[in-house]
Backbone as JSON, one array per atom type, in Angstrom:
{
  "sequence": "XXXXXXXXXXXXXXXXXXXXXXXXXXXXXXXXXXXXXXXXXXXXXXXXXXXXXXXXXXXXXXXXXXXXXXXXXXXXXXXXXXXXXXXXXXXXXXXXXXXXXXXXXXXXXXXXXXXXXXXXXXXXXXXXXXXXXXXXXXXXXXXXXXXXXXXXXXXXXXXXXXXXXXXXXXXXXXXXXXXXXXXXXXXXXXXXXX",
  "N": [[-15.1, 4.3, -13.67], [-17.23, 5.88, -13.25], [-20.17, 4.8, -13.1], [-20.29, 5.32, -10.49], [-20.69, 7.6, -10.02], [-23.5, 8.09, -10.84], [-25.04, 5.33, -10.36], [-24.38, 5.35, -7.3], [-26.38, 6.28, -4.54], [-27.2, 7.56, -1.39], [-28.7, 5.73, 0.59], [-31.92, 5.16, 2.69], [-32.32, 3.08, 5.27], [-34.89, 2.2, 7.63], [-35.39, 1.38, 11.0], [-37.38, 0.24, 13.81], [-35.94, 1.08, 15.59], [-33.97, 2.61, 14.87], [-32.92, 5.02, 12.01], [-30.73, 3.94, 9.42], [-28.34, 5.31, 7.29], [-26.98, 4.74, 4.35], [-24.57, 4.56, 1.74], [-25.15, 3.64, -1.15], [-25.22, 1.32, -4.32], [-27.89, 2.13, -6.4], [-29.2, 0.94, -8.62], [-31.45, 1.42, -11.8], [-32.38, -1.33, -12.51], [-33.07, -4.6, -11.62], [-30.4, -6.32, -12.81], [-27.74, -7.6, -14.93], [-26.02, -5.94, -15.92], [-25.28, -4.49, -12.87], [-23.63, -6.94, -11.95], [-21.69, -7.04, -14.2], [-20.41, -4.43, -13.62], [-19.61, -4.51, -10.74], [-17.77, -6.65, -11.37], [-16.05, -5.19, -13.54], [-15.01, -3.33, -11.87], [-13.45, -5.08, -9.51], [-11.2, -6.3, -11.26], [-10.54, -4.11, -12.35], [-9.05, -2.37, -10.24], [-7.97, -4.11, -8.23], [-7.26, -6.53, -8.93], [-5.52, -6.4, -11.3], [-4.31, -4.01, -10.62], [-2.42, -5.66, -8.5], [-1.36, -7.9, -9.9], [0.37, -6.62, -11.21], [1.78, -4.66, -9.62], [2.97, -7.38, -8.32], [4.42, -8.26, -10.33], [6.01, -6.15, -11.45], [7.56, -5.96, -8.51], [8.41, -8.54, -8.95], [10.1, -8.3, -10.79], [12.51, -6.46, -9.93], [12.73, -7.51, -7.81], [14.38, -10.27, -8.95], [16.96, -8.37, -10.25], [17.89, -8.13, -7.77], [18.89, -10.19, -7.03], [20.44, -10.84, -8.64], [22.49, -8.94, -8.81], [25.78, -8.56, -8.82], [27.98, -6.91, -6.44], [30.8, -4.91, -6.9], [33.86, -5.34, -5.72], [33.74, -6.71, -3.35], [34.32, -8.28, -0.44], [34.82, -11.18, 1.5], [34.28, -11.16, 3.64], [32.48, -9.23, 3.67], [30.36, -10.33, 1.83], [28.34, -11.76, 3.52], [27.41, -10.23, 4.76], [25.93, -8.79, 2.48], [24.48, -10.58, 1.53], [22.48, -10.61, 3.67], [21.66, -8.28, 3.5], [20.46, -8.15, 0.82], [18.79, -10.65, 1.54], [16.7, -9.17, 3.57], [15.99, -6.96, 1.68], [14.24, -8.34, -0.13], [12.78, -10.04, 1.46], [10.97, -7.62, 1.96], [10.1, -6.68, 0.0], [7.98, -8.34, -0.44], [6.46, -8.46, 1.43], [5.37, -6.05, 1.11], [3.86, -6.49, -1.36], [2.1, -8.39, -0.22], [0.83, -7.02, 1.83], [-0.37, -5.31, 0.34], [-2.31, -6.97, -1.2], [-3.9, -7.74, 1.17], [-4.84, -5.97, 2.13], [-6.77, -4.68, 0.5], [-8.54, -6.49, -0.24], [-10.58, -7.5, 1.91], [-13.0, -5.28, 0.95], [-13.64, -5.72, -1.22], [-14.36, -8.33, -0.67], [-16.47, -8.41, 0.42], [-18.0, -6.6, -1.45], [-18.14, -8.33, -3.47], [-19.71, -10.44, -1.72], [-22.45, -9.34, -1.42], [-23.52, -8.96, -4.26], [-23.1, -11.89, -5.43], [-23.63, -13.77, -3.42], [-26.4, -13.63, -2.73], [-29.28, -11.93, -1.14], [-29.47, -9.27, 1.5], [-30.85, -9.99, 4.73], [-32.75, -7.14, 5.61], [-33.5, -5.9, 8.52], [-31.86, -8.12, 9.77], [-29.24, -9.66, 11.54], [-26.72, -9.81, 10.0], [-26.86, -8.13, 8.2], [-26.28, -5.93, 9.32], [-24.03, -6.32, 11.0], [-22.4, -6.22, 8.41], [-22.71, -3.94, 6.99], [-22.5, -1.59, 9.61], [-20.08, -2.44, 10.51], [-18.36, -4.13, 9.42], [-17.73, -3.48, 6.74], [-17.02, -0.11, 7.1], [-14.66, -0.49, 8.39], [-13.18, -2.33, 6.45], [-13.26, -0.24, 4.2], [-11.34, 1.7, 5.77], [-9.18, -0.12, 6.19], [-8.59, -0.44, 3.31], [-8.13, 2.11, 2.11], [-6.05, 3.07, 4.41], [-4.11, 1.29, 3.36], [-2.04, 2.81, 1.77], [-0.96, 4.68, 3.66], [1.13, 2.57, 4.9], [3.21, 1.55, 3.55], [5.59, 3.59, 4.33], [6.07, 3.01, 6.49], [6.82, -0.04, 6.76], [9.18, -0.09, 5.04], [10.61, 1.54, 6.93], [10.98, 0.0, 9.0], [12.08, -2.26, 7.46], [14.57, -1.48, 6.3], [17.58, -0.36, 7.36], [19.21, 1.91, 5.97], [16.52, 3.94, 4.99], [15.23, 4.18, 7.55], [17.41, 5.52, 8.9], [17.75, 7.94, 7.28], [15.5, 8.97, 7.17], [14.83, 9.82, 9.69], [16.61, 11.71, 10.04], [15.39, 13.88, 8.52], [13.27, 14.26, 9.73], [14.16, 14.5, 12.06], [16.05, 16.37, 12.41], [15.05, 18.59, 9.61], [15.79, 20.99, 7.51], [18.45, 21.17, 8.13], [20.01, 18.9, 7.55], [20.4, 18.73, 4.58], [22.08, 20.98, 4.55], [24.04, 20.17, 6.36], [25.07, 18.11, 5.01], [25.89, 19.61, 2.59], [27.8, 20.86, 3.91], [29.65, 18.88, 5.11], [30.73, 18.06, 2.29], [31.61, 20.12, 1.57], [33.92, 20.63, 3.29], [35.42, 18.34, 2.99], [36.36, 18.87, 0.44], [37.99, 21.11, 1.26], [39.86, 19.84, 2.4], [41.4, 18.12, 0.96], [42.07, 20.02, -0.97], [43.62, 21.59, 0.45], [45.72, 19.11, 1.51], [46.57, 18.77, -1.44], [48.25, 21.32, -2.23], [50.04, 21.06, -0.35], [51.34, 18.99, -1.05]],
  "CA": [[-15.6, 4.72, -12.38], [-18.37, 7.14, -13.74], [-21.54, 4.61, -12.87], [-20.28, 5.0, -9.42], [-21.52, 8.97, -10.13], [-24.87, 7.97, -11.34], [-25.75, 4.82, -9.4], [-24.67, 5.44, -5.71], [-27.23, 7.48, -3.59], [-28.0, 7.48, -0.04], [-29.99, 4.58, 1.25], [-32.35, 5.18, 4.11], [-32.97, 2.07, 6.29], [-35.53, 2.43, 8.7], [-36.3, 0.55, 11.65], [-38.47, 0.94, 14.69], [-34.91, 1.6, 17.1], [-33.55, 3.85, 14.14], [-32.61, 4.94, 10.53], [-29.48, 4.12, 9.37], [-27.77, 5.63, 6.02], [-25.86, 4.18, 3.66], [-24.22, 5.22, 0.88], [-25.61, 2.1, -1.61], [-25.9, 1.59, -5.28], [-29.2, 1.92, -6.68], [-29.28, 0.7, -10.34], [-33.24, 1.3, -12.42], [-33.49, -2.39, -12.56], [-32.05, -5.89, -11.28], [-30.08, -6.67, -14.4], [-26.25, -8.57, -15.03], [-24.81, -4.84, -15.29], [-24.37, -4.59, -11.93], [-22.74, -7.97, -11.67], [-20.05, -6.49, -14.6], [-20.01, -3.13, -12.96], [-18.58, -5.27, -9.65], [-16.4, -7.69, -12.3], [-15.11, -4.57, -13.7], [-14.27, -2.5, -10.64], [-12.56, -6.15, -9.42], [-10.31, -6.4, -12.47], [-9.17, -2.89, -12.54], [-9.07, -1.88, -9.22], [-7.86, -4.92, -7.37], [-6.8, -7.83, -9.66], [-4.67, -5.82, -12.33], [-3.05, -3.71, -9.99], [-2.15, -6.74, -7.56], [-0.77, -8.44, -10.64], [1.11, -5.29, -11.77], [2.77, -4.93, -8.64], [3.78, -8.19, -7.66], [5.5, -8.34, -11.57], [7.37, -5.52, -10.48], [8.9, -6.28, -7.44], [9.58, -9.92, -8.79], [11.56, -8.06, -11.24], [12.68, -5.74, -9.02], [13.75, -8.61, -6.8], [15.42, -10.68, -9.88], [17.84, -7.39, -10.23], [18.41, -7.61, -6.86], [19.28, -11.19, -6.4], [21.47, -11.39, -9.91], [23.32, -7.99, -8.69], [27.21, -8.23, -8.26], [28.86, -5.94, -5.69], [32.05, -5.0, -7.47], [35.03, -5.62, -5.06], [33.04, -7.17, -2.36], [35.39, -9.02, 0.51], [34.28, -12.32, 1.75], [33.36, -11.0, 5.05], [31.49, -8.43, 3.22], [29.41, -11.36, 1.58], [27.44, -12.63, 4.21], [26.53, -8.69, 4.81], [25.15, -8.15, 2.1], [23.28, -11.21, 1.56], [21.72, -10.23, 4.8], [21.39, -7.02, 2.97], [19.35, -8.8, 0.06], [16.8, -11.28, 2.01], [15.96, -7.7, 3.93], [14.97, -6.29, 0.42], [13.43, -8.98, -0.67], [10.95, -9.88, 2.15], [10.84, -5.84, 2.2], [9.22, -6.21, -1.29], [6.95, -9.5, -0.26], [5.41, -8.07, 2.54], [4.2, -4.94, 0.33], [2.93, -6.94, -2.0], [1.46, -9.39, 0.66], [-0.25, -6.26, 2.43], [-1.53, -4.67, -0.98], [-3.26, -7.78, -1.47], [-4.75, -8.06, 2.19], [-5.76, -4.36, 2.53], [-8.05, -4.11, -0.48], [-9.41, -7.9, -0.16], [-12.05, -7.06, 2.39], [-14.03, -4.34, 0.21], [-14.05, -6.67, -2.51], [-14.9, -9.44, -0.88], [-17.72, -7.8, 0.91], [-18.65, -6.3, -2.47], [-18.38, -10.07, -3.97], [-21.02, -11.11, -0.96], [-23.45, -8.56, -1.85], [-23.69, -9.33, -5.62], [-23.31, -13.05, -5.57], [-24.4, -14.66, -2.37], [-27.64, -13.22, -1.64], [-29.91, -10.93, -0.61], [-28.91, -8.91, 3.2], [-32.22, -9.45, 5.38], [-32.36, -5.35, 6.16], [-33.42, -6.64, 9.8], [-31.25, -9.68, 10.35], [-28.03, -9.3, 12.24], [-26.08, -10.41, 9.44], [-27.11, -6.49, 7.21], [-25.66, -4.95, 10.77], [-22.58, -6.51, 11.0], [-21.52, -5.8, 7.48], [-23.11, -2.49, 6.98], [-21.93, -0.53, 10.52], [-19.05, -2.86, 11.16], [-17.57, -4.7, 8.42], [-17.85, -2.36, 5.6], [-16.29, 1.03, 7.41], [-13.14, -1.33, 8.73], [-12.29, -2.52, 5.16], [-12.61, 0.47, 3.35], [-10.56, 2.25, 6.55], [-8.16, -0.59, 5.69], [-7.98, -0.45, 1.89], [-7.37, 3.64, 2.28], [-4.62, 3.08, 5.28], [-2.78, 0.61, 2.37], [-0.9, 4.13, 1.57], [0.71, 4.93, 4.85], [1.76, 1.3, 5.64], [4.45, 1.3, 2.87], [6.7, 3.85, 4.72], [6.28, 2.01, 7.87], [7.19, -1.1, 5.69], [10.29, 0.41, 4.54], [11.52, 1.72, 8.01], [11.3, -1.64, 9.52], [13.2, -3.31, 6.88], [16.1, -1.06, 5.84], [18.42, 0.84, 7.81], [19.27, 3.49, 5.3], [15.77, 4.69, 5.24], [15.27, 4.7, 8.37], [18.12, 7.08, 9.41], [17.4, 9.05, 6.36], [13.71, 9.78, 7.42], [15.53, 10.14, 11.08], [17.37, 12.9, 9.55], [14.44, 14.28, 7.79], [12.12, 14.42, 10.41], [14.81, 15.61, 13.46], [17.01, 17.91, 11.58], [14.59, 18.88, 9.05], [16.63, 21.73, 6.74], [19.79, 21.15, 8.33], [20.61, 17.18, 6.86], [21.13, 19.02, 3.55], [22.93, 21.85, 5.24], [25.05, 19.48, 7.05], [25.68, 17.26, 3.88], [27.01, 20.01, 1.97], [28.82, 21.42, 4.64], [30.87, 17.96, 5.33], [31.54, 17.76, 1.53], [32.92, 21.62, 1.28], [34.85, 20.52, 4.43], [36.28, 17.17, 2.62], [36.68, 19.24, -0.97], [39.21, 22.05, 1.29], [40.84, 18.55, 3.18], [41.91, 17.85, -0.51], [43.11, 21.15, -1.73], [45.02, 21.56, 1.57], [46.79, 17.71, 0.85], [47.01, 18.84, -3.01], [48.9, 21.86, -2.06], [51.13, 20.58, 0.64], [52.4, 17.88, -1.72]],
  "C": [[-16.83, 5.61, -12.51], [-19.55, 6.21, -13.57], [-21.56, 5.27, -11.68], [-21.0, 6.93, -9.06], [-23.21, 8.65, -9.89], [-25.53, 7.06, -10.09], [-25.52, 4.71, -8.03], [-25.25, 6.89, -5.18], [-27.01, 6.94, -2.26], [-29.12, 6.65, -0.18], [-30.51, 4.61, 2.72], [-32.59, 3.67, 4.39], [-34.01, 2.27, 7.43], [-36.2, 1.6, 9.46], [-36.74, 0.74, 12.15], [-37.63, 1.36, 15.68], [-34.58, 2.82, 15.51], [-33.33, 3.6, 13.07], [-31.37, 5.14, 10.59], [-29.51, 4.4, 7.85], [-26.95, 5.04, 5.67], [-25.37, 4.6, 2.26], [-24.22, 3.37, -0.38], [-25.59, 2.39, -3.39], [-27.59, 1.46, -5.67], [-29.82, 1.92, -8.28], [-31.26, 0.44, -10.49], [-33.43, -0.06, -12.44], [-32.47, -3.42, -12.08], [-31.21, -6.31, -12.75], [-28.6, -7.48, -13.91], [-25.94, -7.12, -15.32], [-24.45, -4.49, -13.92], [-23.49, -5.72, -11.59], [-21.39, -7.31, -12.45], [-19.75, -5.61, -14.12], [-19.13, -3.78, -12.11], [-17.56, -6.12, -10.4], [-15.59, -6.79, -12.78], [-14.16, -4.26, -12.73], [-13.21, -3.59, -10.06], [-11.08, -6.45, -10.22], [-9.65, -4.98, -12.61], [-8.49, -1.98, -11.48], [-8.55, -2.55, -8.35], [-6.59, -5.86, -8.2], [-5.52, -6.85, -10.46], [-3.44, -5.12, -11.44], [-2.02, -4.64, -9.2], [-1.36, -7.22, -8.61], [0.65, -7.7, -11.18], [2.17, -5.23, -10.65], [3.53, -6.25, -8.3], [4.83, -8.25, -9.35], [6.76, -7.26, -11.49], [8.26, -5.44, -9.79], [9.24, -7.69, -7.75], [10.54, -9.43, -9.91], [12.86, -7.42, -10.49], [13.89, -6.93, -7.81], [14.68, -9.7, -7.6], [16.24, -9.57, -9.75], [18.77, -7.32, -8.95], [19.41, -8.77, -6.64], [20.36, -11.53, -8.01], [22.68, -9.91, -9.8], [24.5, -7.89, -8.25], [27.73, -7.22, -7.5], [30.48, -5.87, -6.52], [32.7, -4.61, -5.89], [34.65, -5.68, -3.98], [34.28, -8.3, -1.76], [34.6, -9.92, 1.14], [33.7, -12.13, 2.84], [32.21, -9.72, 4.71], [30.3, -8.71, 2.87], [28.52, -11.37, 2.56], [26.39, -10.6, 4.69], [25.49, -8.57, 3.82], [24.12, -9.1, 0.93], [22.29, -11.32, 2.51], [20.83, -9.5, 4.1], [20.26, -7.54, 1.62], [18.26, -9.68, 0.31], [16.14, -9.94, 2.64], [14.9, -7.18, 2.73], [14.01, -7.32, -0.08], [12.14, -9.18, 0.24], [10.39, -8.49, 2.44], [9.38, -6.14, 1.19], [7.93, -7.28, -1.03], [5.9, -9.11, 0.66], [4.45, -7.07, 1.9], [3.32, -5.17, -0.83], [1.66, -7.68, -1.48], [0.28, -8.24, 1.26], [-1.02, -5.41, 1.96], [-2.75, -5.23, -1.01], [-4.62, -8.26, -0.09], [-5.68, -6.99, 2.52], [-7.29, -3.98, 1.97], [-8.78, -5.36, -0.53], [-10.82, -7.91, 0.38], [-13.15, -6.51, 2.08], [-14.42, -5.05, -0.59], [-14.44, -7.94, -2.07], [-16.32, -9.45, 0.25], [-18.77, -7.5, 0.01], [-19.13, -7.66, -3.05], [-19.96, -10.51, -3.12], [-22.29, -10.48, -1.19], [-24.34, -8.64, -2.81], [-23.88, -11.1, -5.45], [-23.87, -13.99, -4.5], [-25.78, -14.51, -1.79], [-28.0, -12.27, -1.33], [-29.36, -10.67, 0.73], [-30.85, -9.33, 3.35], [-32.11, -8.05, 5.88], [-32.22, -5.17, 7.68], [-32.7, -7.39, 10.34], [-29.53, -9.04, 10.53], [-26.36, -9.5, 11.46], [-25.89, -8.26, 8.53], [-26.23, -5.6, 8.73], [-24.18, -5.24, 10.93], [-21.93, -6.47, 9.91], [-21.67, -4.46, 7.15], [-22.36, -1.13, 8.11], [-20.67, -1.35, 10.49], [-17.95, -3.15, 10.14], [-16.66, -3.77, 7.05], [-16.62, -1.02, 6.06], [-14.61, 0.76, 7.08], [-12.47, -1.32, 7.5], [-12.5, -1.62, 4.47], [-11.51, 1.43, 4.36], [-9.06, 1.66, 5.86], [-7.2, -0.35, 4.09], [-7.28, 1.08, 1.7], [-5.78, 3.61, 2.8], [-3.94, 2.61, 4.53], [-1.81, 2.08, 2.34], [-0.08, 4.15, 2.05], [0.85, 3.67, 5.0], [3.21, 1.24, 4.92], [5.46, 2.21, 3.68], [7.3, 3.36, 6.22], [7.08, 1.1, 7.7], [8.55, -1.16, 5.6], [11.0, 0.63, 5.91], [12.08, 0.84, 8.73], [12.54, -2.57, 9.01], [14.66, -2.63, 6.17], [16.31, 0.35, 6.5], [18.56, 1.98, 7.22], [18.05, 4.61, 5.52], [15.27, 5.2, 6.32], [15.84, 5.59, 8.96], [18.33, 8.05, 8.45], [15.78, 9.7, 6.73], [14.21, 10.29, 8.99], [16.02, 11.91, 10.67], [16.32, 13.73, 9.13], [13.51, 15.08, 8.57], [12.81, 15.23, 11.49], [15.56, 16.84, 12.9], [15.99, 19.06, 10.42], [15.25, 19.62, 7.6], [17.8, 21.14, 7.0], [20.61, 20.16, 8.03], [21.5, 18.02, 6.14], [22.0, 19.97, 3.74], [24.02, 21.16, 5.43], [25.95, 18.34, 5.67], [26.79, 18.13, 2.48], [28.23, 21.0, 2.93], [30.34, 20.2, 4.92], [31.51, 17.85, 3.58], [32.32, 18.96, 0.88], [34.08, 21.09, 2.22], [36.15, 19.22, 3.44], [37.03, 18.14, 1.19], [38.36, 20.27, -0.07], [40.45, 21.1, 1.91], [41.54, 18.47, 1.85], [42.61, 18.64, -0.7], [44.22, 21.49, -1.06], [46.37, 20.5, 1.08], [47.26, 18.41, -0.28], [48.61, 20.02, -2.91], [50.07, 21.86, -0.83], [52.07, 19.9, -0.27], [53.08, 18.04, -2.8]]
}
């Protein structure tokens, strides 16, 4: 990431309605390092991770889908194969919206490098520059928060655990060890009755 020090400056544009800024590289000469600069940043920034993750959750999702419930009841079954397509398109979608989030920057960057010059004038430098550009890196950033969204949607637990989290705040864990002092003196009571 250290050209991205050196070669991005501020790029004035200037037309005769106004100057627009951009935050641009500006490499000493036309050369094939910026093409690898963009092939790197692609490959370690995009491609690798994308690959990385989805190997993950398809292990992740093997574990899930070869995982026995010990002393699972037949009407329990169909639960908690419910309970496993949930996780699984849980994990598909976050891979699915990794890969859509950060696509745009890179394939903006891609058009830049390989297809052509922008005309600086032509309506084509305007709609990727103010419009295009902002959106997908807005997008590739927002990737972050989408995963707990992600998660709330597709599994109950978390959801009324972040429920808890967010309305009770302190008092969950309060309340969690208060019901299991309560169950521990239910016990000693029984123990000593019997």
């Amino acid at each position: 990431m250290s050209p991205w020090i050196v070669y991005y400056n501020q790029i004035d544009f200037s037309t005769p309605v106004q100057t627009i800024y951009v935050c641009g590289q500006t490499w000493p000469t036309e050369t094939m390092e910026q093409r690898y600069f963009l092939g790197a940043i692609f490959l370690t920034c995009y491609t690798i991770p994308l690959v990385f993750i989805s190997v993950c959750y398809a292990l992740i999702a093997y574990r899930v889908i070869r995982r026995q419930s010990p002393g699972v009841v037949s009407s329990l079954s169909l639960r908690l194969r419910r309970s496993r397509v949930r996780a699984l398109e849980m994990l598909v979608v976050v891979v699915i919206l990794f890969a859509l989030s950060w696509l745009p920057t890179y394939a903006i960057q891609l058009r830049k490098y390989y297809g052509g010059e922008f005309v600086v004038t032509g309506p084509e430098f305007y709609l990727v520059a103010m419009v295009l550009t902002p959106v997908a890196q807005w997008l590739g950033s927002a990737n972050s928060c989408f995963n707990p969204f992600i998660y709330c949607f597709f599994s109950t637990r978390f959801r009324n655990g972040f429920r808890n989290l967010v309305c009770t705040g302190r008092q969950s864990t309060l309340s969690i060890s208060r019901s299991r002092w309560q169950t521990m003196k239910k016990r000693e009571a029984k123990a000593l009755s019997s």
